[in-house]
MIFI-156322 format. One record per residue (C-alpha): residue number from 1; residue in three letters; chain; x, y, z. Coordinates in Angstrom, 3 decimals. Layout:
BEGIN
<voro i="NUM" aa="ALA" ch="A" px="X" py="Y" pz="Z"/>
...
END
This chain:
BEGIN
<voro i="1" aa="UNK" ch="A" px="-23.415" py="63.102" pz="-90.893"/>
<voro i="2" aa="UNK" ch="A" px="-26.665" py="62.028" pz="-89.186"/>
<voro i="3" aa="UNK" ch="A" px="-27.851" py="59.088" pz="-90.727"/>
<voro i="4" aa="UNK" ch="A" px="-31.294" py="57.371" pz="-89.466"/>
<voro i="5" aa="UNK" ch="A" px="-33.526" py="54.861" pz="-90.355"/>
<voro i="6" aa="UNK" ch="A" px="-31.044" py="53.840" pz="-93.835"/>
<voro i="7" aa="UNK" ch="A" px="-32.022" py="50.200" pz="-95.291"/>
<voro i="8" aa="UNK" ch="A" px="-29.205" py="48.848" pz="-94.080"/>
<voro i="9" aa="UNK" ch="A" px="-30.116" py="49.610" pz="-90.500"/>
<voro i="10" aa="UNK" ch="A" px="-31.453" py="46.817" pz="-88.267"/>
<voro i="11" aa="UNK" ch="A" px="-34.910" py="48.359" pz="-87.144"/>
<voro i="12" aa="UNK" ch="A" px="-36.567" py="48.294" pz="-84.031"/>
<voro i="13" aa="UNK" ch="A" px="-40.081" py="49.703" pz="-82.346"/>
<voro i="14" aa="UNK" ch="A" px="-43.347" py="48.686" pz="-80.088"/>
<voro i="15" aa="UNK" ch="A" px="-46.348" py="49.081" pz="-80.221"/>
<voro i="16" aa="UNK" ch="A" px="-48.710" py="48.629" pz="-77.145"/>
<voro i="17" aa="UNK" ch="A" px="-51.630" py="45.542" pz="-76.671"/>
<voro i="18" aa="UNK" ch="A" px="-54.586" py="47.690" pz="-77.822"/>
<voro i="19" aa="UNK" ch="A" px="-56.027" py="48.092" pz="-74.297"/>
<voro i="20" aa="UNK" ch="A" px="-53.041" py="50.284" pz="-73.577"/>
<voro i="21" aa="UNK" ch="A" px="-52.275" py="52.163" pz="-76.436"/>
<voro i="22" aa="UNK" ch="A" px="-54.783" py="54.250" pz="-75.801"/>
<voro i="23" aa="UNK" ch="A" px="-53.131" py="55.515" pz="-72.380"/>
<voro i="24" aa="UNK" ch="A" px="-50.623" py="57.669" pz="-74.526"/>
<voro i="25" aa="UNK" ch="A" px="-52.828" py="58.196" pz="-77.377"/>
<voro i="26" aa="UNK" ch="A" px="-52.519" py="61.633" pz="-77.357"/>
<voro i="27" aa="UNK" ch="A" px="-49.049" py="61.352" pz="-78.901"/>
<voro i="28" aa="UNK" ch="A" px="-48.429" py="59.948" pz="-82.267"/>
<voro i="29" aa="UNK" ch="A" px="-45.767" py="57.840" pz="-83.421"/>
<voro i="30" aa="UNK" ch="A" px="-44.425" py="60.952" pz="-86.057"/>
<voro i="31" aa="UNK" ch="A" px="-44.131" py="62.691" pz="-82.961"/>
<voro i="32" aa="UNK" ch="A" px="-42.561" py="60.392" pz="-80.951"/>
<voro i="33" aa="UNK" ch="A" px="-39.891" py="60.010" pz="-83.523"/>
<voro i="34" aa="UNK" ch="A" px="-39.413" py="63.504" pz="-84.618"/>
<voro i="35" aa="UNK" ch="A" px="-38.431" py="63.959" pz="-80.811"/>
<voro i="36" aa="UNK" ch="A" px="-36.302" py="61.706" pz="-80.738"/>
<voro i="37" aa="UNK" ch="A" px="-34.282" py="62.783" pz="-84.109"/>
<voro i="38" aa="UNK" ch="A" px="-34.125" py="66.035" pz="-81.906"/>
<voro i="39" aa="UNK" ch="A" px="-32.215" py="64.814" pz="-79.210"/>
<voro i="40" aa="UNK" ch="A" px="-30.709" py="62.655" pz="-81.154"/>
<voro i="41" aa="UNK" ch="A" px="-29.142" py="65.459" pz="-83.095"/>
<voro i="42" aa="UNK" ch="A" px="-28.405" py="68.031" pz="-79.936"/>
<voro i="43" aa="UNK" ch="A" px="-25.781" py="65.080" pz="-78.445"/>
<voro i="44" aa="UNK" ch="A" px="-24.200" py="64.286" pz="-81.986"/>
<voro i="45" aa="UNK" ch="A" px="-24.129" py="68.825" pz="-82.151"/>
<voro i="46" aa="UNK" ch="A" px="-23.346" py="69.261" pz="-78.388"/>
<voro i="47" aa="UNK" ch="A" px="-21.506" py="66.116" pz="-76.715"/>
<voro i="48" aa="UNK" ch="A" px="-18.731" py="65.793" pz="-79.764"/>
<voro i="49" aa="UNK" ch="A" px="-15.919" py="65.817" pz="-77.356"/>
<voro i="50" aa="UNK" ch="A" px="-17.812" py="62.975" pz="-75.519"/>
<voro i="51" aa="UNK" ch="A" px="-17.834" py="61.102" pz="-78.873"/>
<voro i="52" aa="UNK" ch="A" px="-14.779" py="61.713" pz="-79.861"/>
<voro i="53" aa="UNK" ch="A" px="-13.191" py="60.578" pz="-76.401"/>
<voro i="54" aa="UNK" ch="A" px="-15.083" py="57.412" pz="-76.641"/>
<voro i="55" aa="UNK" ch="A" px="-16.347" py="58.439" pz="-72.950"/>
<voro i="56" aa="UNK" ch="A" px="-18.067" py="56.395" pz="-70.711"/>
<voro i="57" aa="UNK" ch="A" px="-21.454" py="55.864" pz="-72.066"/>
<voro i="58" aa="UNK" ch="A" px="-23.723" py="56.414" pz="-68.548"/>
<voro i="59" aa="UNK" ch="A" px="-22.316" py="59.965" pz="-70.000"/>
<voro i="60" aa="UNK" ch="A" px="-23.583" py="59.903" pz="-73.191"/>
<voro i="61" aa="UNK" ch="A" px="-26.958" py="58.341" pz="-72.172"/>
<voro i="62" aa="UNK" ch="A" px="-27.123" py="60.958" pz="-69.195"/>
<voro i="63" aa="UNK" ch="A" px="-27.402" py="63.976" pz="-72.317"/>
<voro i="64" aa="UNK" ch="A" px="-29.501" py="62.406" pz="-74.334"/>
<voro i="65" aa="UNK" ch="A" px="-32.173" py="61.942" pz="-71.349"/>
<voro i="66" aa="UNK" ch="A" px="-31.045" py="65.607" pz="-70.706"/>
<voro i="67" aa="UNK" ch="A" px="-32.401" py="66.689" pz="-74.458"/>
<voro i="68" aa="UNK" ch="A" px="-35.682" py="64.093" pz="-74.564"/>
<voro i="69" aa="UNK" ch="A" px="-36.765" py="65.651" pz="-71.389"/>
<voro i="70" aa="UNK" ch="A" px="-38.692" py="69.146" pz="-72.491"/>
<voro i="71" aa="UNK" ch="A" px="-39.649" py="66.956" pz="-75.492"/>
<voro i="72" aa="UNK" ch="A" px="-42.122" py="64.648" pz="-73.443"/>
<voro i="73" aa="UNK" ch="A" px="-43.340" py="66.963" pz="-70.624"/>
<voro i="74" aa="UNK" ch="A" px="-46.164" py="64.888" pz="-69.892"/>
<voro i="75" aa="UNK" ch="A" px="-43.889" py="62.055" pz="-69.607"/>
<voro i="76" aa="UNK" ch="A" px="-41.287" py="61.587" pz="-67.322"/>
<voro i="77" aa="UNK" ch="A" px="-37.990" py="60.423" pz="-69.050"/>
<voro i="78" aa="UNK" ch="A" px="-35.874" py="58.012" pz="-66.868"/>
<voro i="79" aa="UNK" ch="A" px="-32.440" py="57.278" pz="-67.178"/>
<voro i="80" aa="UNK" ch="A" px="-31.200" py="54.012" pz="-65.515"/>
<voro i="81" aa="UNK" ch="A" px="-34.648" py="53.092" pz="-64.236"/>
<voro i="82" aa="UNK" ch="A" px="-35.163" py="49.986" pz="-63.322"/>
<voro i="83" aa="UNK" ch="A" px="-38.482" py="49.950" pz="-60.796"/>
<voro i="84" aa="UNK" ch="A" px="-41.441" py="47.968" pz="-60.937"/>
<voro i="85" aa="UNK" ch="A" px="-44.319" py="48.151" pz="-58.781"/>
<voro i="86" aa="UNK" ch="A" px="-45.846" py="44.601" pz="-60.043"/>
<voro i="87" aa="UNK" ch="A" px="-42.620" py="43.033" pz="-58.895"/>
<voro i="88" aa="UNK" ch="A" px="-42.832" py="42.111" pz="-55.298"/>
<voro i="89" aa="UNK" ch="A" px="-38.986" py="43.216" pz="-55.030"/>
<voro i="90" aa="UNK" ch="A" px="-40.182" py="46.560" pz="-56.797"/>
<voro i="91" aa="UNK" ch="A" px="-37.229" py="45.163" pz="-59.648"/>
<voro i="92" aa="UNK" ch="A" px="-37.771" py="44.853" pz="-63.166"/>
<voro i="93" aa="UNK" ch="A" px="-36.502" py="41.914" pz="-64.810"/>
<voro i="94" aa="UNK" ch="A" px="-37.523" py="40.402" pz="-68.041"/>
<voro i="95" aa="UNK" ch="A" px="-38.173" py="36.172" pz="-68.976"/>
<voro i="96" aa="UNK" ch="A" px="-35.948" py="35.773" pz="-72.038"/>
<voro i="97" aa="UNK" ch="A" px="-35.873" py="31.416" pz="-73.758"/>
<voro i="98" aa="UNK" ch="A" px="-32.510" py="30.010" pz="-72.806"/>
<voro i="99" aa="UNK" ch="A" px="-32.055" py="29.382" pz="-76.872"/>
<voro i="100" aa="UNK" ch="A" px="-32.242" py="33.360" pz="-77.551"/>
<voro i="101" aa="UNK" ch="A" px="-29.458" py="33.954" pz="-74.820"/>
<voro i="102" aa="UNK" ch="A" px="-27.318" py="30.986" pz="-76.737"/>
<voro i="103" aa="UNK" ch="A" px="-28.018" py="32.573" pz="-79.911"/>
<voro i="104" aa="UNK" ch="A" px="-25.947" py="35.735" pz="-79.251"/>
<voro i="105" aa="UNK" ch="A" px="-23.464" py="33.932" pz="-77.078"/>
<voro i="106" aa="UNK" ch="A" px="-24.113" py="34.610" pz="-73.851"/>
<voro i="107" aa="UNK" ch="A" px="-24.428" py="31.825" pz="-71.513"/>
<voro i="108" aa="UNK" ch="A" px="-28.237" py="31.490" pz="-70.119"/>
<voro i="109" aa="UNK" ch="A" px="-29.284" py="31.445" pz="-66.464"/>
<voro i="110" aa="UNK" ch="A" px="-30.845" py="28.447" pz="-64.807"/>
<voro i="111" aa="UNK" ch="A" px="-33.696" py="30.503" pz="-63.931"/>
<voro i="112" aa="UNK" ch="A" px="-33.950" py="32.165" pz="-67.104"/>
<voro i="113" aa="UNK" ch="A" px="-34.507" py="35.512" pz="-65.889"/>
<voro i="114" aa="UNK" ch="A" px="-32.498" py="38.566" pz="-66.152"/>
<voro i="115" aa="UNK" ch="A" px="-32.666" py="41.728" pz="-64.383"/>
<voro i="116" aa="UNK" ch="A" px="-33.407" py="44.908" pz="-66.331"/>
<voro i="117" aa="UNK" ch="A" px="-31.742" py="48.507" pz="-65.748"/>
<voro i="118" aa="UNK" ch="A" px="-32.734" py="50.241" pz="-69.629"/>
<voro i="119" aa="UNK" ch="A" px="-30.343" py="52.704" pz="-70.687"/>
<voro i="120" aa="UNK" ch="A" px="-33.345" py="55.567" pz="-70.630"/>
<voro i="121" aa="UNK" ch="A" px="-37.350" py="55.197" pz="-70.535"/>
<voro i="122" aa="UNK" ch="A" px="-40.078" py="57.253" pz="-71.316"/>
<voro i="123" aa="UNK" ch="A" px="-43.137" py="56.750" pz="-69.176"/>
<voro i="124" aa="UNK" ch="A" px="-45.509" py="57.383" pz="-65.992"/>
<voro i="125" aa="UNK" ch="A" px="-43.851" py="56.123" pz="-63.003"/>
<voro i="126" aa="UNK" ch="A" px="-45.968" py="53.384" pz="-61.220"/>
<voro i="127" aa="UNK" ch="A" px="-47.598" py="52.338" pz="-63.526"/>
<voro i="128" aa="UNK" ch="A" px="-46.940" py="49.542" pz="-66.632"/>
<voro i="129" aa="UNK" ch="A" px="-49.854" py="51.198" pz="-68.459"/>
<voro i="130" aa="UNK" ch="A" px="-48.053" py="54.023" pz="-69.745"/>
<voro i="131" aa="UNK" ch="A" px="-44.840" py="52.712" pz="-71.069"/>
<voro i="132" aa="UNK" ch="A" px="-43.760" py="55.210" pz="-74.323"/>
<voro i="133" aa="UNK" ch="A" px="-40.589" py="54.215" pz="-75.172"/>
<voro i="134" aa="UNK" ch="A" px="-37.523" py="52.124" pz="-74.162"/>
<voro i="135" aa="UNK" ch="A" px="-34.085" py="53.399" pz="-74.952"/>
<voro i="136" aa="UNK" ch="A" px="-30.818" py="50.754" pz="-75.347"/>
<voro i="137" aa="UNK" ch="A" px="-27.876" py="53.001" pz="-76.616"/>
<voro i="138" aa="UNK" ch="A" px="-24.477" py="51.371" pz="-77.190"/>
<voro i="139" aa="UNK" ch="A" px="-21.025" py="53.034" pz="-78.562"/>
<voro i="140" aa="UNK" ch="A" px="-19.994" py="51.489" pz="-82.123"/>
<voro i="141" aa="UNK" ch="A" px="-16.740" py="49.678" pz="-80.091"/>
<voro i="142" aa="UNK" ch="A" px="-19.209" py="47.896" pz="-78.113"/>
<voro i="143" aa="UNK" ch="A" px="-18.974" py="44.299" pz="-78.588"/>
<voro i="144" aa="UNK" ch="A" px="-21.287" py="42.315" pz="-80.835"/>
<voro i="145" aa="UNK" ch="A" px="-22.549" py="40.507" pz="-77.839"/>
<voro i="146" aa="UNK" ch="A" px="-24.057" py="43.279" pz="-76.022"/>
<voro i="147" aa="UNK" ch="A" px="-25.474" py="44.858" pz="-78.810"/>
<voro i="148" aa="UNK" ch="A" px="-27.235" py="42.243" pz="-79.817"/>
<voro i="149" aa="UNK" ch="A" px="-28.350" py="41.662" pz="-76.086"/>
<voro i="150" aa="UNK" ch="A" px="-29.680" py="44.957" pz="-76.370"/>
<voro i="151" aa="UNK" ch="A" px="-32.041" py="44.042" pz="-79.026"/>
<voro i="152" aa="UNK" ch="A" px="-33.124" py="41.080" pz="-77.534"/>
<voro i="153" aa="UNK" ch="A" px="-34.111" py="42.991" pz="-74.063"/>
<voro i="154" aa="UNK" ch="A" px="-36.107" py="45.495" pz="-76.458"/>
<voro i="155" aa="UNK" ch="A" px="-37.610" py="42.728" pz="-78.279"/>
<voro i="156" aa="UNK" ch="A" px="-39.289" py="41.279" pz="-74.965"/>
<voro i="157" aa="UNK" ch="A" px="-39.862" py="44.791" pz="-73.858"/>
<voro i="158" aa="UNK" ch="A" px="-42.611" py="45.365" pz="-76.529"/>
<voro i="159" aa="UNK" ch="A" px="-44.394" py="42.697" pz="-76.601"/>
<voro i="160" aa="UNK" ch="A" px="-45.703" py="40.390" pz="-73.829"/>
<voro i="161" aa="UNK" ch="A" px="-44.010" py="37.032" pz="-73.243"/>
<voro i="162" aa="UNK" ch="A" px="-43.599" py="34.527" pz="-71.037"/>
<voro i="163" aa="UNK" ch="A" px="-45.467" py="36.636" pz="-68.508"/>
<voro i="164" aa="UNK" ch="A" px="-43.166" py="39.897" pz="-69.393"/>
<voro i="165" aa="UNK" ch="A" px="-45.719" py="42.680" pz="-68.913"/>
<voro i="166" aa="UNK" ch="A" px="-43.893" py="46.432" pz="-69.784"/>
<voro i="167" aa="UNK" ch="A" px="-45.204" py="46.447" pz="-73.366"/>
<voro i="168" aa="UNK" ch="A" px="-43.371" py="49.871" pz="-74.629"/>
<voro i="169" aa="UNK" ch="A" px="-45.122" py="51.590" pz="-77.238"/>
<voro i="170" aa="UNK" ch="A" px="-41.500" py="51.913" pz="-78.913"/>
<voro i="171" aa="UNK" ch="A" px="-38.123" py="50.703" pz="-78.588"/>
<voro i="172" aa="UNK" ch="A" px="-35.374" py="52.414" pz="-79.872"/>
<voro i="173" aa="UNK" ch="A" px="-31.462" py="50.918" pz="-79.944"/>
<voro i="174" aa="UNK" ch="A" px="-29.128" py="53.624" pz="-80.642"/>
<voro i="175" aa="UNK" ch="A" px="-25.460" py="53.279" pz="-81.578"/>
<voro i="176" aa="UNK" ch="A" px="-23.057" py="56.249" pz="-81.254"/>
<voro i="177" aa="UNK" ch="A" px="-19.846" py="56.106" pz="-84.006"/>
<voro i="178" aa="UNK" ch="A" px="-16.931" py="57.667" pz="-81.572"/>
<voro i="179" aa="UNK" ch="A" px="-13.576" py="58.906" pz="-82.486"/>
<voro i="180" aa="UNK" ch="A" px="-12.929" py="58.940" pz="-86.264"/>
<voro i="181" aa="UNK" ch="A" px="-16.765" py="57.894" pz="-86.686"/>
<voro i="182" aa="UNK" ch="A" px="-18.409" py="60.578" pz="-84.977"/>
<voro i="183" aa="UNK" ch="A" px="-21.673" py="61.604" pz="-86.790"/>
<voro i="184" aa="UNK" ch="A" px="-22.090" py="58.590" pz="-87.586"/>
<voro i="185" aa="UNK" ch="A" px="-25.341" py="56.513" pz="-86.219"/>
<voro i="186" aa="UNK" ch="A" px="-27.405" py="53.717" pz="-86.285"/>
<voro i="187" aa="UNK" ch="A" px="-30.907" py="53.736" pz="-85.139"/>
<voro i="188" aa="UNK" ch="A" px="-32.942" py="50.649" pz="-84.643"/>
<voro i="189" aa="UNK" ch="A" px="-36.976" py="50.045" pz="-83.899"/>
<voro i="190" aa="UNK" ch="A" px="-39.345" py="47.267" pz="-82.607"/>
<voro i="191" aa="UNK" ch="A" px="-43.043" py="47.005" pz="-83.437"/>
<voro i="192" aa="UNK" ch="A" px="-44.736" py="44.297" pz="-81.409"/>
<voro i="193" aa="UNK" ch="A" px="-41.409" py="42.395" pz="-80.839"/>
<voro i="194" aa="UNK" ch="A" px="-40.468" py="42.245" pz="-84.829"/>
<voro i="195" aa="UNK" ch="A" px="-38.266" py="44.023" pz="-86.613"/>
<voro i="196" aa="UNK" ch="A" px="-39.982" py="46.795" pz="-88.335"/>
<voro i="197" aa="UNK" ch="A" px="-38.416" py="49.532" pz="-90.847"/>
<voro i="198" aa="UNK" ch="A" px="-38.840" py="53.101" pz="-89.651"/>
<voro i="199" aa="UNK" ch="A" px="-41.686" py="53.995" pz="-92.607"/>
<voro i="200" aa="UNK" ch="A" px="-43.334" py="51.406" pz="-91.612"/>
<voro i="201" aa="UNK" ch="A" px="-43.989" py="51.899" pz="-87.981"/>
<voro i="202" aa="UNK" ch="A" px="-47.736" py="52.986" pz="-87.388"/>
END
């Protein structure tokens, strides 16, 4: 069963500052999420021995880049991408509060700054102005923790903070059921860094 967007879903997406979003105006959010139910759907139809192996999840992430691909052409889609050209070590890395980090349990770094490798991004390389959407996908035996760490890098990914400047039109968290739960999925948005049900993302 392919379940998305259900009220009882934690719901995440972006939206850009206005002097961006009209970089990547020429694709709606329908679109955008229409796309991503198809790719969605092609790993829960095509990977299900992945799932049901409960294999490593660079794997998993890896096909569903695969499927998103032809679906944003004038995009590229980036898995494990972590450059940024307004970073003098060409690195991104996001400011998150040290009471946020606490929050979920992790404990915070003295500098307060953590460096960022998402999952999958859809964008134009070089550039921060044309930052679609940010991927975090997680296995259901994940632990709590890093789920919820997920979230929080999404959260400062779509919206600018503390001098955080990548502003992603969307952010999606996915998280695959495996084994006896394949088919099974939660799908969470962020709209300017709150949590935002899918009918109500603009």
């Amino acid at each position: 069963m392919f379940v998305i967007g259900k009220t009882n879903n934690i719901v995440f997406f972006s939206q850009f500052a206005s002097n961006r979003l009209s970089q990547i105006s020429f694709m709606e959010i329908n679109e955008i999420l229409e796309n991503l139910d198809c790719a969605i759907n092609l790993v829960l139809k095509n990977e299900k021995d992945i799932l049901q192996r409960g294999l490593n999840e660079l794997n998993l992430t890896g096909h569903l880049a695969k499927y998103l691909t032809p679906l944003f052409e004038e995009l590229t889609v980036d898995p494990e991408y972590n450059g940024d050209n307004l970073k003098e070590n060409d690195r991104k890395a996001l400011d998150i509060a040290r009471n946020r980090m606490i929050e979920i349990g992790i404990e915070p770094k003295e500098t307060n700054n953590y460096k960022l490798t998402p999952d999958i991004i859809i964008h134009k390389r070089n550039t921060n102005e044309s930052n679609l959407v940010v991927i975090e996908a997680k296995k259901d035996s994940n632990s709590k923790k890093h789920k919820e760490f997920d979230l929080l890098k999404l959260e400062h990914m779509t919206i600018d903070y503390s001098g955080n400047h990548y502003n992603y039109k969307l952010g999606v968290a996915i998280v695959f059921g495996t084994n006896k739960r394949v088919g099974e999925i939660q799908v969470l948005y962020y709209q300017n860094g709150i949590l935002t049900q899918r009918e109500n993302l603009k």
